[in-house]
C-alpha positions in Angstrom: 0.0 0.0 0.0 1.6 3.4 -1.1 1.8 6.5 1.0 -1.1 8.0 -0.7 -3.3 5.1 -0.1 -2.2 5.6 3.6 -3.2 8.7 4.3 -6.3 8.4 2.1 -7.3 5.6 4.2 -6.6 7.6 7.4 -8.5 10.4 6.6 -11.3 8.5 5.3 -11.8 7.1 8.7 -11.3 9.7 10.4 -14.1 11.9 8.5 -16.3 9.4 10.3 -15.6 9.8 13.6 -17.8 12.5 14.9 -15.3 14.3 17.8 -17.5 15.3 21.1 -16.5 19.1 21.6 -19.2 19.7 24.7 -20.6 22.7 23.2 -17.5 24.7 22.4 -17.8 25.3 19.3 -21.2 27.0 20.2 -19.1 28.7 23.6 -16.6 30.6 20.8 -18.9 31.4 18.2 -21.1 33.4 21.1 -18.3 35.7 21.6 -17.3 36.9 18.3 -18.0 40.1 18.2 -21.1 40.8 16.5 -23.1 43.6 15.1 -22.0 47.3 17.2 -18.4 45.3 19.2 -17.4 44.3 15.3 -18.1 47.8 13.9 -15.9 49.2 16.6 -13.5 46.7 16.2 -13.2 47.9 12.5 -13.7 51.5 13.5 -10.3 51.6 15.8 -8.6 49.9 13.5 -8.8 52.5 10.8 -8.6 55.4 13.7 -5.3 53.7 14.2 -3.8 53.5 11.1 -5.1 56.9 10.2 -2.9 58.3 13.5 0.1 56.8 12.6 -0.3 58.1 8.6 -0.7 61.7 9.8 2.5 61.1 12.2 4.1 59.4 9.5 3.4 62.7 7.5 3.6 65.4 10.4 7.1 64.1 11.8 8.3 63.5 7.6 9.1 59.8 8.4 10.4 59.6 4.7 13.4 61.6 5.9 13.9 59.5 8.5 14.4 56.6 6.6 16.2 58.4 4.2 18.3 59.5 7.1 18.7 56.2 8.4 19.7 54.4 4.9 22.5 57.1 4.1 24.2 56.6 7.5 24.0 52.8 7.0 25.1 53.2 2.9 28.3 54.9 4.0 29.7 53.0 6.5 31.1 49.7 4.9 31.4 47.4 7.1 27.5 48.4 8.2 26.9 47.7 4.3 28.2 43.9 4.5 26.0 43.3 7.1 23.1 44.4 4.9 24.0 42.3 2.3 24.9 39.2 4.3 21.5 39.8 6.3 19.5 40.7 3.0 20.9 36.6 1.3 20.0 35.3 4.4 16.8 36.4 4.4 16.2 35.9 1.1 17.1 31.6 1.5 15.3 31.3 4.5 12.1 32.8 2.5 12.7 30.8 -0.2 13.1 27.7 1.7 9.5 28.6 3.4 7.9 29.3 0.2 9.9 25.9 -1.4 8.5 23.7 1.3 4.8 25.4 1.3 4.6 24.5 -2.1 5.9 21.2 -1.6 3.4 20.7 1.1 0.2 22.1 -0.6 1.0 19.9 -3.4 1.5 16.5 -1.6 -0.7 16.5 1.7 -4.3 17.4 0.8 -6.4 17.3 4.2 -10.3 17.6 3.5 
């Protein structure tokens, strides 16, 4: 029997067992906010953003990081760091993205 057939098996068995949860699903889905709590919810979110967009703007954040990129730019040894850090970053992403496709791909749960 192949892997596939395996887990196929598996899975099919265990879409039959029915999993006692005591009434919890019914214990988190009464406190989602709901109705006026999820309008607020949305509402601070946006009064939030909107602050830090007007600071952004008020304190010129662009010349900040402007400020901030120069300083690192013109020292050298700062600028192999950056690199180093920047390929390092960039296998580890890859290797996440790499194995999420792998992944997707092979294990399908239902």
């Amino acid at each position: 029997m192949t892997d596939d057939q395996l887990l196929e098996k598996f899975f099919a068995e265990a879409r039959q067992a029915e999993v006692p949860d005591n009434e919890f699903t019914e214990r988190v889905m009464s406190r989602v906010p709901t109705g006026r709590a999820a309008v607020l919810s949305r509402l601070w979110t946006v009064l939030c953003v909107a602050v830090a967009a007007v600071l952004f703007v008020a304190l010129r954040g662009w010349d900040m990081i402007a400020y901030v990129l120069m300083m690192t730019l013109n020292n050298a040894a700062h600028l192999q760091n950056i690199i180093l850090t920047a390929i390092v970053s960039g296998v580890v992403i890859g290797l996440l993205a790499i194995s999420e496709l792998f992944f997707r791909e092979h294990i399908q749960l239902v």
